[in-house]
C-alpha positions as CSV (number, residue, x, y, z in Angstrom):
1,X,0.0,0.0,0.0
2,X,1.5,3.6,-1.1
3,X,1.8,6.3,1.2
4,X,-0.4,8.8,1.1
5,X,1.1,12.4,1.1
6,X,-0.1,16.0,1.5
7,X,1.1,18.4,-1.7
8,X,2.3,20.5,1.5
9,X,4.6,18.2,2.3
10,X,5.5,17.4,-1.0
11,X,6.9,21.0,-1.1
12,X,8.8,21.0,2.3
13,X,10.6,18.2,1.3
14,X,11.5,19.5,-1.9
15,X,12.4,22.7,-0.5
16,X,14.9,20.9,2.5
17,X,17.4,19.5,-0.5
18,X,20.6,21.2,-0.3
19,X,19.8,22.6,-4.0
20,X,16.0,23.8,-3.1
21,X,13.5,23.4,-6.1
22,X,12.6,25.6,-9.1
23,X,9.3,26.3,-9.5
24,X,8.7,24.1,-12.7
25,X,9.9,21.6,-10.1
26,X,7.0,22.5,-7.7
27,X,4.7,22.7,-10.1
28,X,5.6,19.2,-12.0
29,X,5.5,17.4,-8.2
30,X,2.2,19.2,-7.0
31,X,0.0,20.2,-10.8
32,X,-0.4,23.4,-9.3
33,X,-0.2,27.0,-11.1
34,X,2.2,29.2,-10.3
35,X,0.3,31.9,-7.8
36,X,-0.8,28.5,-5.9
37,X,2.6,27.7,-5.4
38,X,3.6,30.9,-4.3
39,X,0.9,30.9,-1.9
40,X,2.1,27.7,-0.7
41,X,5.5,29.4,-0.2
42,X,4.0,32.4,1.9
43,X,1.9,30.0,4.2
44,X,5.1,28.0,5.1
45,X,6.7,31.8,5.9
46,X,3.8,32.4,8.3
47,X,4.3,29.1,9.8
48,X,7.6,30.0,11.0
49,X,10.1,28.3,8.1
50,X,12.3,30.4,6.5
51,X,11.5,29.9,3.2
52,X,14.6,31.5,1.4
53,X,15.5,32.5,-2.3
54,X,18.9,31.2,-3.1
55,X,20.6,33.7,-5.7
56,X,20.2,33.1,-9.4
57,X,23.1,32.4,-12.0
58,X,23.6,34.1,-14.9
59,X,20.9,32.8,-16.7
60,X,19.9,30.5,-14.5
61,X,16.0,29.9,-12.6
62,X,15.1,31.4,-9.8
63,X,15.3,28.4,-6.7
64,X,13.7,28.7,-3.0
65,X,14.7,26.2,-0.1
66,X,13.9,25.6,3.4
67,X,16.6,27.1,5.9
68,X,18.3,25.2,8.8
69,X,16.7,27.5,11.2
70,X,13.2,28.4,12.3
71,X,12.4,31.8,11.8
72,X,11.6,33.6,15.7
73,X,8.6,34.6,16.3
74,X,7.5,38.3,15.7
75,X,10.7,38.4,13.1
């Protein structure tokens, strides 16, 4: 029997790799648009992860990721 998981977590765990995720990435794991993803994003900043934007190369995609460290509260 498979495991059944939340898109939610989906996201977190593709956000905790050392390399974060694109968005394409997001989107091809979860079939969600964009804004839904970036909605996603801002309801994991309220819940205290710190959701970060790593800096794009030259050409490269924008990437987000999960930092080591809980935001504190009131940040």
């Amino acid at each position: 029997m498979s495991k059944v998981t939340s898109k939610t977590a989906t996201i977190q765990k593709l956000l905790r790799r050392p390399k974060g995720a694109s968005l394409a990435q997001l989107q091809a794991a979860t079939q969600w648009q964009t804004h839904s993803l970036r909605a996603a994003l801002t309801r994991l900043r309220k819940a205290g992860l710190a959701v970060e934007r790593l800096p794009v190369a030259k050409g490269g995609t924008t990437r987000y990721r999960i930092a080591t460290e809980r935001l504190q509260a009131g940040s």
